[in-house]
Every structure is written in C-alpha cells, then in structure tokens.
N, C-alpha and C positions, 0 to 999 in steps of 0.2 A: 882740372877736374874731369876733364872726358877724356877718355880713352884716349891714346895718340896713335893715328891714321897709319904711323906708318908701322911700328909698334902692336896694335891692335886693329888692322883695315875691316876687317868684319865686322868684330863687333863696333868701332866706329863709327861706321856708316848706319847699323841697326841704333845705336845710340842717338843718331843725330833725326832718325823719324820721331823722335821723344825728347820732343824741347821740355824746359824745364817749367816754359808758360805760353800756349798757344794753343790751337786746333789739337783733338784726341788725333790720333792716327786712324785714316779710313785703311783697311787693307785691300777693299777696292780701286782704290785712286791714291798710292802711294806718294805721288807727287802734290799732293794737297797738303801736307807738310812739308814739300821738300824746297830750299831757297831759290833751285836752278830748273830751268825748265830743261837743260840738257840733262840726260843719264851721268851720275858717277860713273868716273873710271873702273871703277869695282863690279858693277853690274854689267860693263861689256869684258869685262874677266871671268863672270861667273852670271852667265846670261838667269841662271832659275833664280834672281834675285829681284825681279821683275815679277815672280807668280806672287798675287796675294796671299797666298797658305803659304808658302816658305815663306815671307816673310810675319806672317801671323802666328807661326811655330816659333821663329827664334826674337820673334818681340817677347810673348811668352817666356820664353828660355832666360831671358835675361831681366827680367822682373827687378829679382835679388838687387842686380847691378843699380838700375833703377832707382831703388830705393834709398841704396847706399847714397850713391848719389847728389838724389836730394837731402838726404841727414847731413853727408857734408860738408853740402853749400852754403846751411843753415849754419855750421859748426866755423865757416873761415878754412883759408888755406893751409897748405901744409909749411910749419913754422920751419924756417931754414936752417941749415949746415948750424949755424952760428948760435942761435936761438935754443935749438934742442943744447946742444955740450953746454951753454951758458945753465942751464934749466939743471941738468945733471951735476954739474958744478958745484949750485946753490944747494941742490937736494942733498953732497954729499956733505958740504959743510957743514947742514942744518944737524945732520947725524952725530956727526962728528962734535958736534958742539955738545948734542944731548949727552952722547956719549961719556961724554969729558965729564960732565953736572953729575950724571947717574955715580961714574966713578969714587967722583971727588964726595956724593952724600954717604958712598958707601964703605967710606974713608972716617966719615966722623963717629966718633969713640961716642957709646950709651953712654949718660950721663948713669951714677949708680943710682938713683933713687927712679929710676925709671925702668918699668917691669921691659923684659925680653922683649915681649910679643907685642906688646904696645909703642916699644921701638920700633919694631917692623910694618906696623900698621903706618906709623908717621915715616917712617924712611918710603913705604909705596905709596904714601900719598905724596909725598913730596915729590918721588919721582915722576908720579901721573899730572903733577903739576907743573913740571918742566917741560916733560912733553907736550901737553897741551898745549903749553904757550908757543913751543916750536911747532908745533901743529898748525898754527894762526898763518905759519909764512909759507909752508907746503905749498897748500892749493893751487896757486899761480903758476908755478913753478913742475907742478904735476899735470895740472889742462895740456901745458905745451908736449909734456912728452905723453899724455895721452891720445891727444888730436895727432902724432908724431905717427904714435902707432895705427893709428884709426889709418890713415893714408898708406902705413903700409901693408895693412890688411886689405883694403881697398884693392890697392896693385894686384897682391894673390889673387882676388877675386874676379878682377876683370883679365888676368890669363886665363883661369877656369871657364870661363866666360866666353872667350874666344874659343877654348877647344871647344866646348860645348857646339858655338855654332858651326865651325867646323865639319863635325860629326853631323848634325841636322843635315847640313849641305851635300855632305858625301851620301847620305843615306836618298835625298833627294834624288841626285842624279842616279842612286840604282833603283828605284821604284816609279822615276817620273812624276810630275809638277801638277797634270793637268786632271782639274778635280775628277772628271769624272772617269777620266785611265783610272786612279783610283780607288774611287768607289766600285769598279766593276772589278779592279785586280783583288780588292778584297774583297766581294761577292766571292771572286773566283777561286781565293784563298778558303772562306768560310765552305763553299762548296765541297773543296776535294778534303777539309776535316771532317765533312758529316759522312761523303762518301768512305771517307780512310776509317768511321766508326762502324761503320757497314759491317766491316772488314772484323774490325778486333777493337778493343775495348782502349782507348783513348785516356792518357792519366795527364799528359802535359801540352798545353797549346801557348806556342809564341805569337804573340801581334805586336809587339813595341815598334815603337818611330812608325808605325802607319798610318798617321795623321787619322785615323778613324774619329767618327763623329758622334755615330749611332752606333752598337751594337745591333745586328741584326737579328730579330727573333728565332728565327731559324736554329742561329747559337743556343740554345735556351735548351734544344734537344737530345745536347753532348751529354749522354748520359756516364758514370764513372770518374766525372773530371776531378783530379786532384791537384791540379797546377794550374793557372793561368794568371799569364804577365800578358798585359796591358797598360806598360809602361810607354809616358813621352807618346801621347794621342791628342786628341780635342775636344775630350768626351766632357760633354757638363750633365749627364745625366746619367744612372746607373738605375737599369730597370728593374722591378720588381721580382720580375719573373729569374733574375740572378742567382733568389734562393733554390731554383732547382734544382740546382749544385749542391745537394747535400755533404756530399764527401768530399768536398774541398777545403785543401788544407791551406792552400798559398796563396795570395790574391795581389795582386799589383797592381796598384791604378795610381802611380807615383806620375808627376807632370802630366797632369790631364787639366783639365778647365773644369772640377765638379766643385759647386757652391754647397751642394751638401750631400747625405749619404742617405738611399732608403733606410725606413723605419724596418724595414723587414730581414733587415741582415742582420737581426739579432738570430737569425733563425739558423746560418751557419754555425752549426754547432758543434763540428769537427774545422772548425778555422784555426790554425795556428799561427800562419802569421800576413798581416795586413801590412800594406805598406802603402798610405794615400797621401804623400807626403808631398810638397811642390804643386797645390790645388787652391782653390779660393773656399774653403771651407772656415765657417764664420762660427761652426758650432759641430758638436757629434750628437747624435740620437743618444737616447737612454741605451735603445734596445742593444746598443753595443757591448752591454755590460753586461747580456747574454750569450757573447760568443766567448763561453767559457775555457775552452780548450786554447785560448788566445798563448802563444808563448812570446811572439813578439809583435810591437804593435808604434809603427811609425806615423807619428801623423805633422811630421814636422816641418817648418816651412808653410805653414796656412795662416788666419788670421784668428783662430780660436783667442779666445777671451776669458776662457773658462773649459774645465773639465767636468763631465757627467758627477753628480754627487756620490753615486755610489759604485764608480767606478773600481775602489780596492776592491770592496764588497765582493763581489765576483769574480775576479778574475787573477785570482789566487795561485793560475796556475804561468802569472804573466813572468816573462824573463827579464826584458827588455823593453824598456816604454823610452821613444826618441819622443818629444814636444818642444824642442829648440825651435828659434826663430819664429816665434809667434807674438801674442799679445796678451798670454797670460797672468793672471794677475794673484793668482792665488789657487793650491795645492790641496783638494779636497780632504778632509781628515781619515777620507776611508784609504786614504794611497798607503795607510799604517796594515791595512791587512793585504796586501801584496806578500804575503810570506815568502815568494818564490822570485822576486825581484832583485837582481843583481846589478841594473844597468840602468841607469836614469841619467837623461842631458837634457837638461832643462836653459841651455844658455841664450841668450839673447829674448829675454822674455819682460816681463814688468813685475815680476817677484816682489812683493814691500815682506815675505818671511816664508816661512815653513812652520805647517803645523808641529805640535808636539808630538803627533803617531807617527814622526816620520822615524823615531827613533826605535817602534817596532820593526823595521826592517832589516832583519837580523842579516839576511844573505847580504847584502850591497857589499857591492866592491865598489862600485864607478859611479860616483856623480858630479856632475860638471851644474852649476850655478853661476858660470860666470859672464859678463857683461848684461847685468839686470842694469846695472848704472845705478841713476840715483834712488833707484824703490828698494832694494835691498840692503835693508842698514843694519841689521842684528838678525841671529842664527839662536834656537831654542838649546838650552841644556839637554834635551836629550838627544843632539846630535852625537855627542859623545858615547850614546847606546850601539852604534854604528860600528860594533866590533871585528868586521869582516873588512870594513871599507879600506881600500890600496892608493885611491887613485880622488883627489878632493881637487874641484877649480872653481875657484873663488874671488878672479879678478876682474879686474873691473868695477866694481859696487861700492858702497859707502860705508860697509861693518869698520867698525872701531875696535871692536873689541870680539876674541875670540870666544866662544861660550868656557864659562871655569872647567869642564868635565873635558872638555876638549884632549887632555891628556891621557885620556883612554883609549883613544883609539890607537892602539898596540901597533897594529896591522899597516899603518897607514907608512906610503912608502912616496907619493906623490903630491906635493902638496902648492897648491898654487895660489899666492895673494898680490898683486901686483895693482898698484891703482887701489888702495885700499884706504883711507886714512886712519889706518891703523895703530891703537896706542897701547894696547894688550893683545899682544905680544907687540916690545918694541921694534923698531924697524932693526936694530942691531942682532937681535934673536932670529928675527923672520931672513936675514939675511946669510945665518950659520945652517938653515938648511931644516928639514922636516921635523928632525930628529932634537935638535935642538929647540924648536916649536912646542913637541908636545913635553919633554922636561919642565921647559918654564913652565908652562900651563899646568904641568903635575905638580911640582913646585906651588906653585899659590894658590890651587884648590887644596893641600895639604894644610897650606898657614890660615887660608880661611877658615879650615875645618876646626883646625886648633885652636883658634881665634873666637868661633863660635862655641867649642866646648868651654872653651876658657869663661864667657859671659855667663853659659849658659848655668856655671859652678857656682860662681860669681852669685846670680841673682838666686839660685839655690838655697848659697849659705843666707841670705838676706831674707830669701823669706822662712829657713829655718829660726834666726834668732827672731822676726817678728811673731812668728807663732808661738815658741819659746816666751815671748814677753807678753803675747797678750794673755799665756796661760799662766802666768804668772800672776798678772793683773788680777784674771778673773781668780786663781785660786787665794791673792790675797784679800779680793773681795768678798769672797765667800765667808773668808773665814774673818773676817773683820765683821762683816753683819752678823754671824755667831754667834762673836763676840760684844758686842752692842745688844743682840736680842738676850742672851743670858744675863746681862750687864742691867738692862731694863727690869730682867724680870727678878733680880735676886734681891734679897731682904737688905733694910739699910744696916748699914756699919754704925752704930753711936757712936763707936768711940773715933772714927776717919769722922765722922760729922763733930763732936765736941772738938774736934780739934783741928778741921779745917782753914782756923785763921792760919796756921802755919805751914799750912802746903803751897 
C-alpha cells in the first residue's frame, strides 16, 4: 500500500511522516514521527529535506496521495494475477450466458392471437428478466476488477506524486530553504516589480513555488495588473484589498493552503479565469456569482460540499467549470442557464443525480461524472437534450439503466460506462461500441413511444363507446319518460280495457 522506497524514494520517505494512526506531523520537529533517531539515507542525499517548509510544501503536494491511501486500506489489497483473470472469466460467462437466453427468446415464434407490440413488451420484459437475475452474480466478480483498477490508478498517482516532489525539491535548491532568505528574496522580488511599475505599466507578475505566506501590501499598489499566478505557495489568506485589481483577468491561487475566499472578489469584474484548485476550501462565497465575465473557473481538488445556488444565474458567460475531486453532493438547478458552458468534470464527487436544467445546456461537449461510486444510480431524461455533447464518462457509478432519450444525442462520439450494473443498455450492446449504445436506446424509445400511442388509442376508443352508451342511455331515457308522460296523460281506450282479459 505505500509507495516502494526504491521505486518511489521521495515520496516514500514524505509518506512515511503520515502514518495511517499516530502523532499529526510537526514540521518543526520532523523526527516526532519519525521511527529512527538517525536521519534517512535520503536526507544526506538531498540535505534540504531536513527544513520544515520543504517538508511542509511536499506534505501538502501529496495530500491527494494521502487520501487515496487511506480509501484503500479501508477497501483490502490489491486482488492477485489469479483472482482478477478468474473475475474476468466469470464476467464473460455471465454474458455469454445472457446472451445465449436474449437469442434463444428472440427465436420464439408470436403466438397468432397475440398483438405485435405486446409481444415485444413481453419479449423486453422477459429479457430484463434474465438479465437481472445474471445481474445477482456480477457484483462479486466486478468489486475484484474494480478494487484491480483502483490500485492501478493508485500507481499513476503515486508517479505524479513523486515528480511533483521532485520539482518542489529542485525549485528549493534554486531559491534556498531558509525561511527568512525567503521572505526577504521575496520582499526583494515584490520590490524591483513596484520599482519595474515606476518604469511602465505592469500586466503580468510570476510568484509560483515561492512558498510565500502573506502577500505583502505593498502588492496591492500594482496598478494595471492583468495576470497574476500565484500558483504552489502557503497562502491561507487572500486579502481584501486584492480587489484593487480591477482589470484583472487571470488569477491563480491553485496549491496554496486557502480555507476560503474573500467576500469581496465578487468585485473582480473583468476576471476571466480563476483557478483555486488543490486548497482546503470547504465552501465558495455567493459574491462569486458576481464575477460575471468568469470564462473558466477551476475550483477542483477542495473539499466543497455544495455549489453557490445561483451560480448558473450569472455567469452565463462561463466556458469551463473543473469541480472534480471534491465532496459534492448535488448540482444546483441554475447550472441549466450556463448557456456558454461546454466543459464540465464533475468526477470523483458524491453525485446521488443531476437536475433536470442540465438538459439546457445546449453548447456541452465534455462531461465526465465518473467515479461518484455508489451515490450515482440514475441520470434525468433530459440528458438526452445534450445535442452538442462528444465526449460522456460514466464509470464507476451504480446507473442501471440509461435514460430512454438517450439516443439522441447524435453527436456523441465517446462514450464511457465501465463498473456500471448496467441492464439497459445490455452489457453486449455497451460492448459493440458508442454507436451501437445509442441505436438500442433509439430503438426502445421508438417501441415505448409506440407502445404508449397504442394504449393511448386503446383507452380512446373505450371511452368513445362509454360516451356513445351513456348517450344512448340517457337518449333512451328521455324518450321513454315521454313516453310514460304522454302515456299517463292520454284518454282511456274502452275498447284495450273491455278487452283486456286477453292481453
């Protein structure tokens, strides 16, 4: 489960300050978690391993890894050589079996006394019946090759992981370790940009990997600025005074330490694109929903739990919204007037659906919903409104069943359901490829539709003949008390009376 030393030596050794149950890590006294009172071999390799801020930067940096982690300690090992091909084996069986049943019902001859359409209703229920029942033996057999892949996503991550600190490292040794070299080389940095503003009008300022803490006021006086990255710092605070920055379009405060975002950055009003993603941020302000000219807006990798409510509302003019790897639980209904949204990644979140506005978003091409796990069990019919969409990821989750409308979306060229227990579309359909996905799908919103005209005839003509027979009723009611009333009031017959013994 933890990196291997020789494999991964950096981040290794950053791993092992982060037991899985013990002492938090002090970055002052690094040896307070550590087993050995001698230094790792690694740290007389790479002596700035030893400062508490490098090591407080790539503890940070590896968070992600962290987590994974613990998920998959909780989740068991990774199932072996043997285990997975057995899993695969069974899964192709189970296919093959349905397979074989779907053939063989779609083999048996309509009985003649039995309408068309209503043989087809019983032949797809009967198939939804087989499948289900093979659906029963799945799950076992799908944990092991999804816990498979989980490990070897895992692996990806923990390479990523190590460049990462890598790069931290190298950056260390060109700016130096020691807090307050530092803090004066960036005094000395912010210095010669106010001086270089003296000069000429200032649009772009680089600070990334300066471990900076505070920004200093000073900063505040850059007037003209329309770029500033402030990427991979230690910033947990974003001052007020920020908004001075009127004409700023670009803003980066991606891997910093910020729990949350002034109220007052609603006021960037020429902001295009945010990027605060890789932060401990547990929520966004409203006022965000004022920085209208937003076209892309990263906030992904935090611990959000929720989206501002009226977040479409405004920002109509957005492109791109990243909110992957969070704690999301649900997709506010204004995200349907984003009219200008073509990019949405919502993966790794706690999803249990998607509104129904999501099917205004006519531009979308790109959206990724995949590994919500088990909160994601059903998708709205008006996914299908998604006429634009190219590119659909959808694995990982619990959907059964694709939405009927689903074969509209023309456009769609990528399509991904893996880990699904999926029984519409069958696993044989979902296996012939995108294109064969949405035919089916077009296919049985056609026979439903048919299906429903057909009832809909059906109870028509039904209530045409009850209306027909109640007017019937009442006109022979009518004319029967008519008959009775004229009958009462006409004169007697003597001779129908003298001779009634004989009637």
């Amino acid at each position: 489960m933890d990196p291997s030393p020789t494999t991964y030596p950096l981040l290794s050794y950053v791993m092992s300050l982060l037991p899985f149950d013990g002492p938090a890590f002090n970055p002052q006294d690094p040896s307070a978690t550590s087993s050995s009172t001698d230094p790792p071999h690694i740290v007389n390799q790479m002596p700035h391993l030893s400062s508490p801020n490098v090591l407080s930067s790539m503890i940070h940096a590896v968070s992600d890894v962290s987590q994974t982690r613990s998920f998959l300690q909780n989740l068991g090992p990774r199932p072996d050589h043997e285990s997975v091909n057995m899993a695969r084996s069974k899964l192709a069986e189970i296919v093959s079996s349905v397979t074989k049943s779907v053939e063989e019902l779609g083999l048996c001859p309509r009985p003649l006394e039995v309408d068309l359409l209503e043989w087809r209703t019983f032949l797809v229920s009967e198939e939804l019946e087989v499948r289900k029942e093979a659906g029963k033996e799945k799950p076992t057999h799908k944990l092991i090759l999804q816990l498979d892949e989980m490990h070897e996503a895992y692996e990806k991550l923990l390479k990523e992981a190590e460049q990462r600190l890598v790069k931290i490292y190298e950056n260390t040794e060109k700016v130096g370790v020691n807090s307050q070299e530092v803090e004066e080389e960036v005094n000395e940095d912010v210095a010669m940009v106010l001086q270089e503003t003296e000069r000429r009008a200032l649009e772009r300022v680089e600070f990334s990997g300066r471990r900076i803490r505070v920004l200093p006021q000073a900063f505040g006086k850059i007037n003209g600025l329309l770029w500033l990255n402030l990427f991979s710092n230690q910033l947990k605070v974003i001052p007020e005074w920020i908004t001075g920055f009127g004409k700023l379009e670009q803003l980066n405060l991606a891997s910093n330490l910020l729990e949350s975002l002034p109220i007052s950055i609603g006021l960037l009003q020429n902001l295009k694109d945010l990027n605060v993603s890789g932060n401990k941020l547990t929520a966004l302000p409203d006022t965000i929903c004022h920085c209208r000219s937003l076209v892309g807006l990263d906030v992904s990798f935090n611990s959000l739990s929720y989206l501002p409510t009226h977040l479409g509302r405004y920002l109509g003019n957005l492109q791109r919204l990243r909110i992957q790897l969070n704690k999301i639980r649900s997709l506010p209904p204004s995200i349907g007037e984003m009219s200008s949204l073509w990019y949405l990644d919502a993966h790794f979140n706690e999803l249990g659906g998607l509104p129904d506005e999501i099917g205004r978003l006519k531009k979308l091409q790109f959206l990724d919903l995949s590994n919500n796990f088990t909160e994601l069990r059903e998708l709205p019919n008006t996914l299908g409104e998604l006429t634009d969409l190219t590119e659909l990821y959808l694995s990982n989750n619990q959907i059964c069943a694709l939405p009927d409308t689903f074969g509209r979306l023309e456009k769609l060229m990528i399509l991904k359901l893996e880990q699904n227990p999926l029984v519409v579309p069958p696993p044989d359909i979902v296996n012939q490829g995108v294109e064969a996905v949405k035919a089916f799908m077009d296919i049985r919103l056609h026979d439903k539709l048919e299906e429903e005209e057909r009832k809909s005839s059906v109870e028509g003509n039904e209530d045409v003949q009850a209306g027909w027979l109640t007017c019937s009723s009442s006109w022979l009611k009518t004319h029967a008390s008519d008959y009775l009333a004229v009958a009462v009031g006409a004169p007697k017959d003597t001779y129908l009376e003298s001779n009634s013994d004989f009637i």
